[in-house]
N, C-alpha and C positions, 0 to 999 in steps of 0.2 A: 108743718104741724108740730106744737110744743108735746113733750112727753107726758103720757096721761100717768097717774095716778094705778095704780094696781087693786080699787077698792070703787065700791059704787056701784049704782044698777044696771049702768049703760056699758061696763067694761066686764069681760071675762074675768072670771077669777082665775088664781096664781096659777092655781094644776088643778088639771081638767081627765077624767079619762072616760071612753066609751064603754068598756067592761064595765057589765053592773056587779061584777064579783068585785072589784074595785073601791075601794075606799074614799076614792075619788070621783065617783061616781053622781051626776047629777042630773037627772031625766029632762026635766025642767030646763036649768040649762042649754043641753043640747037640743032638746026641741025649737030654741032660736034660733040655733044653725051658729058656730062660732067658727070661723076663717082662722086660719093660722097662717102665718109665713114665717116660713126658717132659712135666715142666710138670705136674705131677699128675695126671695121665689115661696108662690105661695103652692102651701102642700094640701092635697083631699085626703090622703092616705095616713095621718097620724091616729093614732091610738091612744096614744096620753101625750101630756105638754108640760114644762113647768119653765115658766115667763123666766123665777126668780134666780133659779139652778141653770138654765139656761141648756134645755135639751128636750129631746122628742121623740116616743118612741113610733117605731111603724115596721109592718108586717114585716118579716124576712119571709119573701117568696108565697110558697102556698103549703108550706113547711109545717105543722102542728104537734103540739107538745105532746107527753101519755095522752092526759088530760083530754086530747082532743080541742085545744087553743090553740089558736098562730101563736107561732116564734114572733117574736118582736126582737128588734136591735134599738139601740139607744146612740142616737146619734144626738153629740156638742153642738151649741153654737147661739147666735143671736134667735130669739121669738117674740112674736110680736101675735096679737090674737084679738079680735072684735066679732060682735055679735056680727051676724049677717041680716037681720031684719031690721036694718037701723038706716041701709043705706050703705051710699060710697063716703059720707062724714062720718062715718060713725067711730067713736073714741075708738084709740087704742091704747090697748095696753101691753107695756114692754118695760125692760131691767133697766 
């Protein structure tokens, strides 16, 4: 499969995140269901993603801030993310 493009209807945008206190935040979006895979293994557990920076963050434990929020860590590396209501073809988008 040739490298998609990072722009378009059919491809997740650059950074995505599930917090709607988030700036990244996109209901719509997520109600498609977007797949991630980091490092070749694909993750359910991300929180936020950014294709371009190339990282992801996800829960540390069951651990929660003052605030009452999971701790998240930020873990490096390759991502790769497509809608999930598209199919096993469905574009992807990656760095």
């Amino acid at each position: 499969m040739s490298e998609e493009t990072l722009s378009g209807p059919d491809t997740p945008p650059d950074r995505l995140a599930i917090n709607p206190r988030s700036p990244f935040f996109d209901g719509d979006k997520l109600s498609r269901g977007v797949g991630i895979r980091f490092k070749g293994t694909v993750r359910t557990n991300v929180e936020e993603y950014c294709i371009s920076e190339g990282w992801v963050r996800v829960q540390a434990g069951k651990t929660l801030d003052r605030k009452g929020q999971p701790l998240t860590i930020k873990l490096n590396g390759p991502v790769e993310a497509w809608y999930e209501d598209l199919g096993a073809d469905a574009p992807v988008a990656k760095a």
